[in-house]
FIDOVO-13382 format. One record per residue: x, z, y negated of N, C-alpha, C in turn. Coordinates in steps of 0.001 Angstrom, whole numbers, plus 500000, padded with zeros to 6 digits. Layout:
FIDOVO-13382
XZYXZYXZY ...
***
This chain:
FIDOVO-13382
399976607334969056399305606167968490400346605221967896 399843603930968442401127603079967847400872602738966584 401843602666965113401877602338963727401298600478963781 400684600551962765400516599317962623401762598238962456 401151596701962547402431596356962036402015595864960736 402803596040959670401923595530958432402361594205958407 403744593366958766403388592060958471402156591257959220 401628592424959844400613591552960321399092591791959651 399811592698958943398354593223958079397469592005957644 396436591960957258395749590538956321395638591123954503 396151590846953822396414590849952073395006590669951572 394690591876950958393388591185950153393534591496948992 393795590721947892393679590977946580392308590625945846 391797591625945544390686592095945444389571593558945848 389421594275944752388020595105945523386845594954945080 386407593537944929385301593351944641384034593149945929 382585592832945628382137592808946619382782591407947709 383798590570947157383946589489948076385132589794948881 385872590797948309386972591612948929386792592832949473 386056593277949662385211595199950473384783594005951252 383714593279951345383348592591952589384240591791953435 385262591281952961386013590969954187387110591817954410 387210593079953733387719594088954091387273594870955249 385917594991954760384934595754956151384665594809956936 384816593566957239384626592998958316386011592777959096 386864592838958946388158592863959463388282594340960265 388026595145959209388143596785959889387000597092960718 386012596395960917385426596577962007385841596328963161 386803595099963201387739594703963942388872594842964601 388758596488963873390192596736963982391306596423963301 391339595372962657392469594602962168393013595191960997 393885595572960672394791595669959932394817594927958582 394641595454957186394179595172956211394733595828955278 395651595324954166395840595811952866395438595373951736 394291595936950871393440596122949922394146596708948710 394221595537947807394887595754946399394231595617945544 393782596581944532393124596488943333393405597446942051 393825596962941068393975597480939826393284598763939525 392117598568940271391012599803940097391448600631941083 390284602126941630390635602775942633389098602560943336 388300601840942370386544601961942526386313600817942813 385180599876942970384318599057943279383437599359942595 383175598272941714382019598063940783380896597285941114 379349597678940835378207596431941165377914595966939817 378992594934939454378289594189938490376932594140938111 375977593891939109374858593330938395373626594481937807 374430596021938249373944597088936854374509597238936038 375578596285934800376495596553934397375979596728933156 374711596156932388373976596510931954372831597327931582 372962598382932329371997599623932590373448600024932143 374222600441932845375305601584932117375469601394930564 375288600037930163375471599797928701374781600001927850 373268600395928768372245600971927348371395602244928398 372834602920928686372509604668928455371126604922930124 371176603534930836370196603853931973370526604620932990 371769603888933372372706604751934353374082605141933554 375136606470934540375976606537934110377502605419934720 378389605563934658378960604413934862379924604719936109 379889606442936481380309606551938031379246606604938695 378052605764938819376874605859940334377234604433940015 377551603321939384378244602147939866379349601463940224 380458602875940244381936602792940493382295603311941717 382077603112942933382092603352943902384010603321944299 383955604661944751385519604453944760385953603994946338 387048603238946010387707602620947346387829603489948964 388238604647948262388846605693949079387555606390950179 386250606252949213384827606869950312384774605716950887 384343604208950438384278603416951082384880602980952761 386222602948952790387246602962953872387750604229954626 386794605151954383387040606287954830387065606606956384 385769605942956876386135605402958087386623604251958770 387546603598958012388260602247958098390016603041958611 390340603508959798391761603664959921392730602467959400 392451601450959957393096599817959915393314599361958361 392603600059957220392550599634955985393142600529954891 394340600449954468394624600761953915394304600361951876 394383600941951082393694600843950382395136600941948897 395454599981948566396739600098947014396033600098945855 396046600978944735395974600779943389397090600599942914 397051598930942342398279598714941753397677597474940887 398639597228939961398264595971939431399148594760939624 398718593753940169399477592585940396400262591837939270 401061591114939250402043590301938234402090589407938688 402117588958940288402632587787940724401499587399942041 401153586171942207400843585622943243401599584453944341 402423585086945637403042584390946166402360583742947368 401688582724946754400796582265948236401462581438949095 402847580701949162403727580487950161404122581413951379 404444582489950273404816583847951721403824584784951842 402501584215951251401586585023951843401624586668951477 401631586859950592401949587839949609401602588171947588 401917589303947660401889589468946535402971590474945498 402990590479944348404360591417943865403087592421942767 403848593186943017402912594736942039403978594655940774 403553595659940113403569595509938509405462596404938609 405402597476939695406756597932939606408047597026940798 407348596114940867408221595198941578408086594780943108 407289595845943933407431596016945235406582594643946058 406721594110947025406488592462947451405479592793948771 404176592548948616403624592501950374403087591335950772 403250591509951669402913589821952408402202590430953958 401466589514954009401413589463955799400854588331956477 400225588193957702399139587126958224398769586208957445 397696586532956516397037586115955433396909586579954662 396588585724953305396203586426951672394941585774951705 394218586764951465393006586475950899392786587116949671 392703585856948880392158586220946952390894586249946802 391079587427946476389661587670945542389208588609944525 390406587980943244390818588599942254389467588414941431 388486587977941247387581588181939988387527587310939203 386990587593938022386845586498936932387232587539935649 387218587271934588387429587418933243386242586920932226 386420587202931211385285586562929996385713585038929892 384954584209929465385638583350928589384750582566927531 385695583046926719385634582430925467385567581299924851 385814580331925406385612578699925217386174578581923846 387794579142923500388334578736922246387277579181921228 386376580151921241385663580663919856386539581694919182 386473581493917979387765582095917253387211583254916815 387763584383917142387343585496917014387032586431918029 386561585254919223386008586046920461386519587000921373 387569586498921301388017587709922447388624589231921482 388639588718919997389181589909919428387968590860919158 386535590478918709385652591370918278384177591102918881 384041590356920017383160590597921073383391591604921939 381991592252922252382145593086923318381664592036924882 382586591971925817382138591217926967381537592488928090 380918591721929069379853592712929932380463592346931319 381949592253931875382079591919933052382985592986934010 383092594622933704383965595336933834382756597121933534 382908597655934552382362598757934209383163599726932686 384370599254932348384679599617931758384372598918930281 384127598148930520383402597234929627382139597756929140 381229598483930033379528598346929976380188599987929205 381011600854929714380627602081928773381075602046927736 382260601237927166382634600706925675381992600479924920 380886599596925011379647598606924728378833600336924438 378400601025925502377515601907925451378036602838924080 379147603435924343379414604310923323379838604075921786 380401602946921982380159602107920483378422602050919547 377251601696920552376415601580919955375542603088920152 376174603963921291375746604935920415376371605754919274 377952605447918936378061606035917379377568605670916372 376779603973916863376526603328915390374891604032915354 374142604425916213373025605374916232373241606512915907 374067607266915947374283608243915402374689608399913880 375406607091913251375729607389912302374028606901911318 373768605887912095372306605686911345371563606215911065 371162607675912503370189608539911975370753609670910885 372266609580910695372522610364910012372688610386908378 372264608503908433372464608167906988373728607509906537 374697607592907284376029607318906933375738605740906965 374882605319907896374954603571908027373629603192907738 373420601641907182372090601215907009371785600839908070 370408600720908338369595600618909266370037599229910030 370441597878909349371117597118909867372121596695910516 372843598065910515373956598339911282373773598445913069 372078598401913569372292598437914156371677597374914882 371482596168914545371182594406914440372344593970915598 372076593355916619373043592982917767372881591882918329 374035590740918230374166589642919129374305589142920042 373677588840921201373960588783922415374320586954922648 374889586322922709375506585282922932375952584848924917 374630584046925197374282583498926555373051583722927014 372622582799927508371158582803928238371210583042929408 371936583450930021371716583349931673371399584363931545 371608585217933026370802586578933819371969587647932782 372881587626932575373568588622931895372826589110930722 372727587224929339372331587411928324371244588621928388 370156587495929085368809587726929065368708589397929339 369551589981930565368873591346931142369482592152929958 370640591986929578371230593019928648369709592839927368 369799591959926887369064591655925442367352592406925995 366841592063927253365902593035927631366082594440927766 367038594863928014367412596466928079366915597156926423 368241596523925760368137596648924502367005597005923694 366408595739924090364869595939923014364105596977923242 364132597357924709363439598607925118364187600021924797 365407600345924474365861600926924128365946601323922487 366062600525921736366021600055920435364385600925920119 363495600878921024362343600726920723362118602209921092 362438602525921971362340604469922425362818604680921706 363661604551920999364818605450919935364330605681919001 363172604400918573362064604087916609361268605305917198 360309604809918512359379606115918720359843607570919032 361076607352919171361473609169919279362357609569917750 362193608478916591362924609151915387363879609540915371 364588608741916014366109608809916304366573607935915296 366138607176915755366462605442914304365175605522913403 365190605374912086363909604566911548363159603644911778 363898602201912658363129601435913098364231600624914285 363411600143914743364168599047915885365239598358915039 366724598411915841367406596569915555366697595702916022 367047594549915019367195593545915644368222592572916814 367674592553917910368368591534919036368453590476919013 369256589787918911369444587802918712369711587559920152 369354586587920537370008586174921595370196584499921302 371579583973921451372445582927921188372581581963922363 372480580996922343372433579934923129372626578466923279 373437577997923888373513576368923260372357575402924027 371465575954924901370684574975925584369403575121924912 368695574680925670367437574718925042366288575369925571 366826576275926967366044577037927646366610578562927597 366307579679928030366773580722928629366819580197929934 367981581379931066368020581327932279367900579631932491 369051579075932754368951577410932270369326576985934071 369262578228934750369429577412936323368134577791936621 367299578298936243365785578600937271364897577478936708 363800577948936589362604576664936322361989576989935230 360954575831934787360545575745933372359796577000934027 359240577408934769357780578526934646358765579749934642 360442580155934666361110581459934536361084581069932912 361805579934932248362363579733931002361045580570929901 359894580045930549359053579955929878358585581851929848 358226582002930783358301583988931229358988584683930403 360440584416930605361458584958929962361254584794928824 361580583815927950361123583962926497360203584481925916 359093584292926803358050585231926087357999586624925862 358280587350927258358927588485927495359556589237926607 360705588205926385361435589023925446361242588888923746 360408588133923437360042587446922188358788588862921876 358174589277923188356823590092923160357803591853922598 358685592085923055359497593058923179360412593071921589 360512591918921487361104592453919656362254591461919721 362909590451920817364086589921920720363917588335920663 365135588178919732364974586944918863365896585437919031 365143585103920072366080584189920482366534583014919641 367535581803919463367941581111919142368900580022919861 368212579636920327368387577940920619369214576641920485 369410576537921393370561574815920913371127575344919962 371617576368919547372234576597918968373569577511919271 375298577045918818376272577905919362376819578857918541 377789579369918783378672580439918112380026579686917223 380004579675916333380967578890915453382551579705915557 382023581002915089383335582098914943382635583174914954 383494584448915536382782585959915584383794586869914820 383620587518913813383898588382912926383594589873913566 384109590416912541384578592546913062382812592688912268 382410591795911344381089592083910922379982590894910628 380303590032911585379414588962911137379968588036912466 378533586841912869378952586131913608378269584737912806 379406583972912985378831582379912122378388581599913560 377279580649913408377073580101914042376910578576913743 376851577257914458377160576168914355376167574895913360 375075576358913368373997575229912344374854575579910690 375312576411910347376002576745909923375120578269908770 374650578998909798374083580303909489374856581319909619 374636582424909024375129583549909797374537584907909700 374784585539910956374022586997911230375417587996911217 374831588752909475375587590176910215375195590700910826 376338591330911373376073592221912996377458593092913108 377533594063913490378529595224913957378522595008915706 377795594568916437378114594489917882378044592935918050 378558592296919193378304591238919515378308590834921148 377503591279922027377642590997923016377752589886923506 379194589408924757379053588324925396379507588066926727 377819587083926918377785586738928363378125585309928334 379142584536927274378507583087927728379284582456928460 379855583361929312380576582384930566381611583274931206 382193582780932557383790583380932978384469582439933493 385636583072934029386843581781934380387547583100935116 388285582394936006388843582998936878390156583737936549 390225585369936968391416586434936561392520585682935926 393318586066935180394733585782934636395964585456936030 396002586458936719396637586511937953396689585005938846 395389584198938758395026583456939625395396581976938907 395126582284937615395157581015936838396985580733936707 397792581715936712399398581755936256400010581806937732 399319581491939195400108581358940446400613579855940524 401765579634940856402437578305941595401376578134942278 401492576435942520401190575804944030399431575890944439 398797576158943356397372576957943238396446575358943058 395568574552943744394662573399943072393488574229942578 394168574351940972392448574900940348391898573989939399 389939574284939552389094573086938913388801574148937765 387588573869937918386416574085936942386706575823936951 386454576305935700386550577861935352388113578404935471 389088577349936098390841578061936283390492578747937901 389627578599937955389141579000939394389528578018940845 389503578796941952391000578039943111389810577016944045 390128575957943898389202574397944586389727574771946178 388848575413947231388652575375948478388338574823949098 389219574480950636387992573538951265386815574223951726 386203573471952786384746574134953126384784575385954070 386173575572954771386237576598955559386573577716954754 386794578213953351386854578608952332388897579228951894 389726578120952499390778578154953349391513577132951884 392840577618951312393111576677950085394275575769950778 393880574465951037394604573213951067396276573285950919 396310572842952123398145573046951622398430574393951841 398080575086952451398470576674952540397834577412953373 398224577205954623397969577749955919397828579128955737 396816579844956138396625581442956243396175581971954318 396125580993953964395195581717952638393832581422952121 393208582264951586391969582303951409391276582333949971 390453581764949384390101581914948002388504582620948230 388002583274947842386631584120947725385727584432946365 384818584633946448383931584704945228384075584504944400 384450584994942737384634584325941605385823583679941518 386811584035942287387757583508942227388315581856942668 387244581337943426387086580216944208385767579294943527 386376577890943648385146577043943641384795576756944883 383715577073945495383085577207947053381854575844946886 382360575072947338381735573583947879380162574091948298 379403573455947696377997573770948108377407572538949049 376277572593949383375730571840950760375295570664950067 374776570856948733374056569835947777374410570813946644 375217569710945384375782569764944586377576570270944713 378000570447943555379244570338943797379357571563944039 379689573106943520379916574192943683378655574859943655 379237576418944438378261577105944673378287577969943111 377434578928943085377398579289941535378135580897941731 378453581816940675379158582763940929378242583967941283 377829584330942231376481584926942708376944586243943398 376517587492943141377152588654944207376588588122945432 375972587675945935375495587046947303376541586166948147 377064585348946873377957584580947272379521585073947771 379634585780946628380912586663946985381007587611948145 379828588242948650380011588939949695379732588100951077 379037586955951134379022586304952302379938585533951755 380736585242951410382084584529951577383781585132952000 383350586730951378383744587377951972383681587490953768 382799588043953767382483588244955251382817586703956106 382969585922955680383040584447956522384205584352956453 385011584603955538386505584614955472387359585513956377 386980586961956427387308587455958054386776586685959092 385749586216958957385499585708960338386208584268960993 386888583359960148387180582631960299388943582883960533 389353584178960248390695585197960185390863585555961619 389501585627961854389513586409963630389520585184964154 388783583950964072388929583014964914390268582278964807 391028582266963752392271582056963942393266582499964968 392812583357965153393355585074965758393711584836967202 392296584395967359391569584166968861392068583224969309 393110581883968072393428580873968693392185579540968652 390821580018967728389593578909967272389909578267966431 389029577483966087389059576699965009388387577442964040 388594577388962597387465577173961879386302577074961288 385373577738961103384103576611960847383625576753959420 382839575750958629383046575320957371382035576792956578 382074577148955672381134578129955138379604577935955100 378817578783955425377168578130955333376698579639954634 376688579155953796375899580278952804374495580357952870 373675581374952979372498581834953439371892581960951423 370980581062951479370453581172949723369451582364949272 369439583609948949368164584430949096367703583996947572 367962582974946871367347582637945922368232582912944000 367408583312943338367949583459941757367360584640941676 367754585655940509366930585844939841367061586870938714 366502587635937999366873588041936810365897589561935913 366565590396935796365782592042935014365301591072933474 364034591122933314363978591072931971363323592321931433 362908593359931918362570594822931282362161595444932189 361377596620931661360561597412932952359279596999933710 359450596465934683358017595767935274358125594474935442 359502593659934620359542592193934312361022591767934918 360657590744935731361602590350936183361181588592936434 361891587764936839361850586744937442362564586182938731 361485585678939212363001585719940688362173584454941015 363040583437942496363090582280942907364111582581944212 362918582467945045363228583184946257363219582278947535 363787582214948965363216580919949976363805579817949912 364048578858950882364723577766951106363639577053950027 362921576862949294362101575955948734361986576765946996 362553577877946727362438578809945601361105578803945433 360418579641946054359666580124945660359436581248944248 358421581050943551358515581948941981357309582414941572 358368583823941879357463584692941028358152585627940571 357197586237939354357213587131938229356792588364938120 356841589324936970356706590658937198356937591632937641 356225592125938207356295593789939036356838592951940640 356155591752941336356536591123942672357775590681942504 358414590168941398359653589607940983360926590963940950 360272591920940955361391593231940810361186593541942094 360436593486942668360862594156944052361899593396945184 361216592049944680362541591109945524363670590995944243 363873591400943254364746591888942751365744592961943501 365025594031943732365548595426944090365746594992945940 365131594368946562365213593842947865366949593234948168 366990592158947221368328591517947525369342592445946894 369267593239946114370499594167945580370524595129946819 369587595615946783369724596522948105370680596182949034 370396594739949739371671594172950994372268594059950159 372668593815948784374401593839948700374707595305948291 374185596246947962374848597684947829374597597675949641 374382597716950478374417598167951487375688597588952088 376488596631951759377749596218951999378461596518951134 378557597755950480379601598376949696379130599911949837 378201600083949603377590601331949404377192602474950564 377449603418950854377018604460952526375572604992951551 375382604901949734374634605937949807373708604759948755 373181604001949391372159602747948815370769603181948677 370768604108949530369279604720949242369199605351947901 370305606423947276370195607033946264369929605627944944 370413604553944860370554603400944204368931603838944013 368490603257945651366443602533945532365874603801945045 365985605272945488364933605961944826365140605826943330 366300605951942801366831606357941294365715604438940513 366014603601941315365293602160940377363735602726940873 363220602771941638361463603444941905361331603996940603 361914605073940717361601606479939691361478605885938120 362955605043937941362727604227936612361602603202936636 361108602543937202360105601301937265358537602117937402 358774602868937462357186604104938331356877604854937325 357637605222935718357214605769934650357938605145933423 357345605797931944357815605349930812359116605487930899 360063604837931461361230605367931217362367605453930172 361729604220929673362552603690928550361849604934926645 360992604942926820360084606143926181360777607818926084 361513607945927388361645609144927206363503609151927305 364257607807926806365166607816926826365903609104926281 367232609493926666367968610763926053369404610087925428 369394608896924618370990608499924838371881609287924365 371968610744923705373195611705924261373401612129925396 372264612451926067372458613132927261373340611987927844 374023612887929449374381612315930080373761612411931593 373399611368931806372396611234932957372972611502934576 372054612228935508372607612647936532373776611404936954 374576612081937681375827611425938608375557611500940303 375495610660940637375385610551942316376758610732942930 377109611614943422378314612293944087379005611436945201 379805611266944953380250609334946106381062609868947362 381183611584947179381826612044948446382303613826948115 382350613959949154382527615921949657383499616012948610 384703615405948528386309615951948047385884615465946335 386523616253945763386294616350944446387544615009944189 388409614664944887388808613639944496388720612509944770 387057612049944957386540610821945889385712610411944623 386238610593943449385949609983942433386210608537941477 385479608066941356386008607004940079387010607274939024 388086606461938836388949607032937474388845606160936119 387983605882935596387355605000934605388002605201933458 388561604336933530389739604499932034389046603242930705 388372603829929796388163602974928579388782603379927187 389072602141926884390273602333925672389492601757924456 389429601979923445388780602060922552389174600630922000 388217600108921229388391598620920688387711597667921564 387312596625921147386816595850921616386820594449922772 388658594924922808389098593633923732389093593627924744 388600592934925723387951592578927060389076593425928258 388055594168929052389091594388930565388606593373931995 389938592998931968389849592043932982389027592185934436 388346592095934746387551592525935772388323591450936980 389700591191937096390398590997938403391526592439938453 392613592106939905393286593170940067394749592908939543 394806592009938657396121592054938177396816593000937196 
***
């Protein structure tokens, strides 16, 4: 068998879903592919919040690289962490010095928190964009439950800020309340925290429609959580967060969703045109200007939309941009042209508890709510675990089973909840490294 050639390999920095998909679409191809990521796993963001309040554990969403590409010969797979981005030579430099380059680089390093200059934020917020993130978050608030039922802390200790309205805010701050609330009825806690949820607009979920804004708030207003409005985050404290009317809520946690910006790695490359978020301005073939054979992908890219200016940072988006980015790799290949990205819209949408969801679905968004809103919930996650995932079914029975009884009622948050086995070899595992304290892990591969 002849060795590959690796300068001809194609560079993907990234193992996110926008980097596994044009990973696996290349290696379907045969083609020759080196896959760099800080991690050894693949994370699905958008349960990153179930791992954080004790639903799931945090290896059935860490899918490691190694099962994934298992039947990928052509794909080789690096854990390393990047330092440098050389998008001239089509390459990249690892943390102990070593340089790869080939064909093409395709980025698709991730995003990060961001903080928008709030002072305090990145030191004593907990952010939600990193599986390692969601079990930090988790085990922090279960010591502060533990110390509560034990007396050591007042009951207010366990009062929590969630800061952003979008699908992050909103689903985490819905978890919560339901959790908060099994814990009063199982006499674990004396009574529920209180949940804030922080916001500078004047809606929840501020990209869907007045009939989600309106759902959602109620929802969660019905459930015990306390939203707040047009109103921002001034400064965040180790025990208190000030906010801009000029109030303040103590609080020991502070969750935040209110925004990202593109990896460290991406923002500190030469020769890079980045807009909005530090994130890399593409043309429409998703191909960065001035730099023949490179590629910008999912969070990492501002991706030109059909109507309006950018597309939004969507796992949908990231994996069909992925996948279009090999494809436009092969038509290079072939000696084609090009052709501009056409993103397929399966809509918005958003967990607000058990049974409650909102979604906006169809070339025309169609909307609906509830129990119909979770299933095309669980519908579109499905196709994107099915482009990362061999074992997507275990995903759908495990959400049935939760949505089909009290689940939140018979919560166990010591226990540790079954693990879905990601492969035969005991070393086809996730290596989930969380470090204690509160400061953000970068959810790119630098």
């Amino acid at each position: 068998m002849t060795e590959p050639n690796e300068s001809q390999n194609v560079v993907v920095l990234g193992g996110g879903l926008a980097g596994v998909g044009c990973a696996h679409r290349l290696g379907d191809e045969g083609i020759g592919v080196t896959l760099v990521d800080r991690n050894d796993y693949h994370q699905f963001q958008p349960l990153l919040y179930q791992v954080a309040t004790s639903q799931l554990p945090a290896e059935d969403i860490a899918r490691p690289h190694r099962v994934i590409f298992h039947d990928y010969p052509t794909v080789e797979v690096r854990t390393a962490r990047v330092t440098d981005l050389d998008v001239a030579g089509l390459g990249l430099t690892l943390s102990g010095g070593e340089k790869i380059s080939g064909s093409h680089l395709v980025i698709a390093a991730g995003a990060q928190p961001e903080y928008f200059g709030v002072p305090g934020a990145a030191e004593h917020a907990f952010p939600l964009y990193s599986v390692a993130d969601a079990e930090r978050l988790r085990l922090h608030v279960q010591e502060l439950v533990r110390e509560v039922s034990e007396g050591q802390l007042d009951q207010d200790a366990l009062d929590i800020v969630v800061v952003g309205g979008g699908p992050t805010g909103v689903e985490i701050t819905g978890a919560l309340t339901e959790l908060m609330t099994a814990l009063a009825a199982m006499e674990r806690i004396p009574k529920s925290g209180r949940i804030f949820l922080i916001d500078r607009g004047s809606t929840l979920l501020g990209a869907f429609s007045e009939r989600s804004h309106k759902y959602a708030h109620k929802r969660l207003t019905e459930h015990g959580a306390e939203p707040r409005l047009d109103t921002g985050v001034a400064a965040v404290h180790a025990d208190r967060v000030e906010l801009d009317d000029g109030t303040t809520i103590p609080t020991r946690t502070v969750i935040w969703g209110g925004g990202e910006s593109a990896a460290p790695v991406v923002q500190a490359a030469a020769g890079l045109n980045t807009g909005r978020g530090g994130r890399i301005d593409v043309q429409p073939d998703l191909t960065v200007a001035g730099h023949p054979g490179v590629y910008a992908i999912g969070d990492a890219a501002n991706i030109p939309a059909k109507h309006g200016p950018t597309l939004p940072q969507l796992g949908s988006v990231a994996q069909q941009s992925g996948d279009w980015a090999a494809g436009n790799i092969l038509r290079e290949r072939n000696g084609q042209p090009t052709k501009p990205f056409h993103y397929k819209d399966k809509g918005i949408m958003a967990m607000i508890g058990r049974n409650a969801a909102v979604a906006e679905v169809g070339k025309h968004r169609h909307q609906v709510d509830g129990p119909l809103a979770f299933a095309a919930w669980l519908g579109v996650h499905a196709m994107l675990l099915s482009g990362a995932h061999s074992k997507a079914d275990a995903f759908m029975s495990w959400a049935w089973d939760y949505f089909e009884r009290d689940h939140a009622a018979t919560v166990e948050w010591s226990a540790t909840p079954h693990r879905i086995a990601w492969g035969d070899d005991a070393a086809d595992v996730p290596h989930i490294s969380v470090h204690p304290g509160r400061s953000a892990t970068k959810a790119d591969s630098s």
